[in-house]
C-alpha angles and dihedrals in degrees: 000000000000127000127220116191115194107193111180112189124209123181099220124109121260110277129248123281094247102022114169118258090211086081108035100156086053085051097084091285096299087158095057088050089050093058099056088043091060100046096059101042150079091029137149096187099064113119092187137062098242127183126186126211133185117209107209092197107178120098113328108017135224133169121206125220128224122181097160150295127277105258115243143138104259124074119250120235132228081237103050081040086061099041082056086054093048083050097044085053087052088067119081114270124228128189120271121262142151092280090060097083085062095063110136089207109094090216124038145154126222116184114221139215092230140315095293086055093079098051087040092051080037088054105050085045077064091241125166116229129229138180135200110221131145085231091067136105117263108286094225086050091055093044087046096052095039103031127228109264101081114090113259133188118205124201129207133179116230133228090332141026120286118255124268092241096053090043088058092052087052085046092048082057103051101237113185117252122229140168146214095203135264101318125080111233132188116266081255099063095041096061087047088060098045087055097043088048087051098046083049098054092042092065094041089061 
């Protein structure tokens, strides 16, 4: 099976063990990282094996690890997404390697080296890398040229644009640019029409 990474990176630094969750914009952007969350899991539709990280970037580093949410009938909330964060922060947290994409917790923190750590740890693990930028080629044209079975990783900034000095690493190695279109979307809905794009592709071929 395929696999689809989605890294967003936001250069704040990792929130407190026990943030509130009153404020959760002012908590190191916890609600933008609920979101995605919830957009991607718990889903039933999903054709590929898809796992989410969020790169905390400032200062010390630390990358948070999604595999998926526990299936049940009721609908998960921003709030309870973010209470499973706030636990998740409360485990020990280990560094990040190649045997972290295995972890059988849904939720889990890694701390980093620095901010190279995590697309070092992304490359061994033979991902292909792929960044959002409104410089890039049409996302549907560079599916369509390269297929779709190969495992991609796709990288998004946050709430606000990533740093110059990160941008320059994903340039140094050499990450493929691609775009959305015009318009400037949520990393939500980004990551809804990455999926959709992929799903479309797969059933041309």
């Amino acid at each position: 099976m395929q696999k689809i990474l989605f890294a967003v990176i936001l250069e704040e630094e990792p929130p407190k063990i026990n943030f509130s969750l009153k404020n959760l914009p002012g908590e190191s952007k916890i609600d933008v990282i609920s979101r995605n969350v919830l957009t991607l899991f718990p889903r039933s539709d999903l054709k590929s094996s898809v796992t989410y990280y969020a790169i905390f970037a400032k200062n010390s580093p630390m990358v948070l690890q999604v595999n998926g949410l526990t299936v049940r009938e009721e609908w998960y909330d921003e709030i309870e997404i973010a209470s499973f964060i706030r636990e998740a922060l409360e485990r020990p947290v280990e560094t990040f390697d190649v045997d972290s994409i295995n972890t059988k917790n849904e939720l889990q923190w890694y701390s980093l080296n620095n901010f190279q750590h995590f697309f070092e740890v992304i490359t061994e693990l033979q991902y292909n890398h792929i960044y959002l930028h409104e410089l890039g080629e049409p996302l549907e044209t560079s599916l369509k040229l390269k297929g779709t079975k190969e495992n991609l990783a796709f990288i998004l900034g946050g709430r606000q644009d990533i740093s110059t000095e990160h941008e320059q690493y994903l340039e140094m190695i050499q990450v493929k640019k691609i775009n959305l279109g015009e318009k400037s979307y949520l990393a939500s809905t980004c990551i809804l029409k990455i999926l959709y794009e992929i799903d479309k592709v797969d059933e041309e071929l």
